[in-house]
C-alpha positions in Angstrom: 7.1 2.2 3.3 9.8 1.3 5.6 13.4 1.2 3.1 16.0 1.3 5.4 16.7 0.9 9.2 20.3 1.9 11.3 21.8 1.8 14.5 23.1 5.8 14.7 24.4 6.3 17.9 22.1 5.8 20.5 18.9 5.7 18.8 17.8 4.7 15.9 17.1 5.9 12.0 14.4 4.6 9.3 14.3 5.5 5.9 10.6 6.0 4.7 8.7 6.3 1.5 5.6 7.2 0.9 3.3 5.2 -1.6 2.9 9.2 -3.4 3.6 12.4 -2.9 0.8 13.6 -0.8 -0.6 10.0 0.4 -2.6 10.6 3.0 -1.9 7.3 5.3 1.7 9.0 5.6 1.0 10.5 8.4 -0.3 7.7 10.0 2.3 5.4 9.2 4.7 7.6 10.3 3.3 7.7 13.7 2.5 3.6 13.6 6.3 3.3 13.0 7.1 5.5 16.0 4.7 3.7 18.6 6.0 0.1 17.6 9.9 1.0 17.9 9.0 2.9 21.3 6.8 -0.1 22.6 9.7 -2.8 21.7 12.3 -0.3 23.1 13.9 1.1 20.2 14.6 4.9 20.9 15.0 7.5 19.9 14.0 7.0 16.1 14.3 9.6 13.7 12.6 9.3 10.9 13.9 10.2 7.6 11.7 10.6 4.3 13.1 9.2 1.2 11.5 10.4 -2.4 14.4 8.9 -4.3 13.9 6.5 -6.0 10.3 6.4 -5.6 7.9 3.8 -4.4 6.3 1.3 -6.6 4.1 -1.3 -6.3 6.8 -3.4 -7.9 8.3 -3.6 -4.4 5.3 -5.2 -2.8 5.7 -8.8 -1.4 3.4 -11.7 -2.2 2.6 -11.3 1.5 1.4 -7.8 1.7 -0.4 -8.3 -1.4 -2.0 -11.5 0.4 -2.7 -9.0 3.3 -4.5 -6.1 1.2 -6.7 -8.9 -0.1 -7.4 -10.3 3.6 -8.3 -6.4 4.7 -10.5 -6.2 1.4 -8.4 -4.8 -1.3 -7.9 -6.1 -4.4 -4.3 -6.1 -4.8 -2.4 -4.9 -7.8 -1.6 -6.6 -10.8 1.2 -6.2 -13.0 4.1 -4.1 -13.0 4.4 -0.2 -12.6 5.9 0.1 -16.1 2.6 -1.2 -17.6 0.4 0.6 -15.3 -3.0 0.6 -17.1 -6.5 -1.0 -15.7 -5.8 -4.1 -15.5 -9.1 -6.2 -18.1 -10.2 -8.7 -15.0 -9.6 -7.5 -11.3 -10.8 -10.5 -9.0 -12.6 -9.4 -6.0 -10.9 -9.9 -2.1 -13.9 -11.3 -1.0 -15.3 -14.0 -2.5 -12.6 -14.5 -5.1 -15.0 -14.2 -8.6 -13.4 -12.5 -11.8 -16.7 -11.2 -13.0 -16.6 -7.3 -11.6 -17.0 -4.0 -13.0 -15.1 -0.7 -12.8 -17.3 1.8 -10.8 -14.4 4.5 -11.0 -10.8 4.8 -11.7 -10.5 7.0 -8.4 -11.5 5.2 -5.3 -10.9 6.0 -1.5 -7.3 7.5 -2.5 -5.8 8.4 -5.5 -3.9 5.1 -5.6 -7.3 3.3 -5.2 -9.6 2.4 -8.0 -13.7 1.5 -7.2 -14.9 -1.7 -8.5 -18.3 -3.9 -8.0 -18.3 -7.8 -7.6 -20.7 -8.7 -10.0 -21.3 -11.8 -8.2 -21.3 -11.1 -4.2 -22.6 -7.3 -5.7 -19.9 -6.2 -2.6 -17.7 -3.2 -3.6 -14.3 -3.0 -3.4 -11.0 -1.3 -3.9 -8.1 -2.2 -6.0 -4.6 -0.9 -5.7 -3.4 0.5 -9.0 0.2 -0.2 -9.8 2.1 2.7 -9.5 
């Protein structure tokens, strides 16, 4: 996620921090960061990863947990420091409390697999980490 960003001469410099060692969206992001400063005319960027402290779910804002629940996530719940499975995970789609853990390993690592019991849709909630 984007930490830090700086003027450095005549170009540009973001700090950058994965959701985990080895996520595999980093790439991706990386490379979504790059085309939006080059399409608004922000070059050259250099990119610089930052492990230190690292990321947390803590961080997230109210919006981009609004936004993972729009795109069909179930968003996290809690805080990092109490990071167990949550006991009622609501589901992003049709907003019922009555689901059930498929797996504690969904799509990624940082994903766990849940069923809506009552639209019977599955769905993926982001573990706080």
């Amino acid at each position: 996620m984007v930490r830090s960003v700086a003027r450095h001469g005549d170009g540009w410099v973001i700090g950058f921090t994965p959701t985990y060692s080895g996520c595999p969206a980093t790439e991706h992001l990386l490379g979504e960061i790059r085309t939006v400063m080059s399409e608004h005319g922000f070059l050259p960027v250099h990119i610089v990863l930052q492990l230190d402290p690292p990321w947390t779910t803590d961080w997230m804002s109210q919006d981009a947990r609004e936004r993972l629940r729009q795109y069909g996530i179930s968003p996290p719940q809690g805080h990092a420091c109490h990071a167990d499975m949550p006991v009622e995970v609501s589901c992003p789609r049709c907003g019922s409390a009555h689901t059930s853990l498929i797996s504690e390993f969904g799509s990624t690592a940082c994903k766990a697999l849940y069923r809506c019991d009552s639209c019977r849709e599955p769905f993926d909630y982001f573990k706080c980490i």
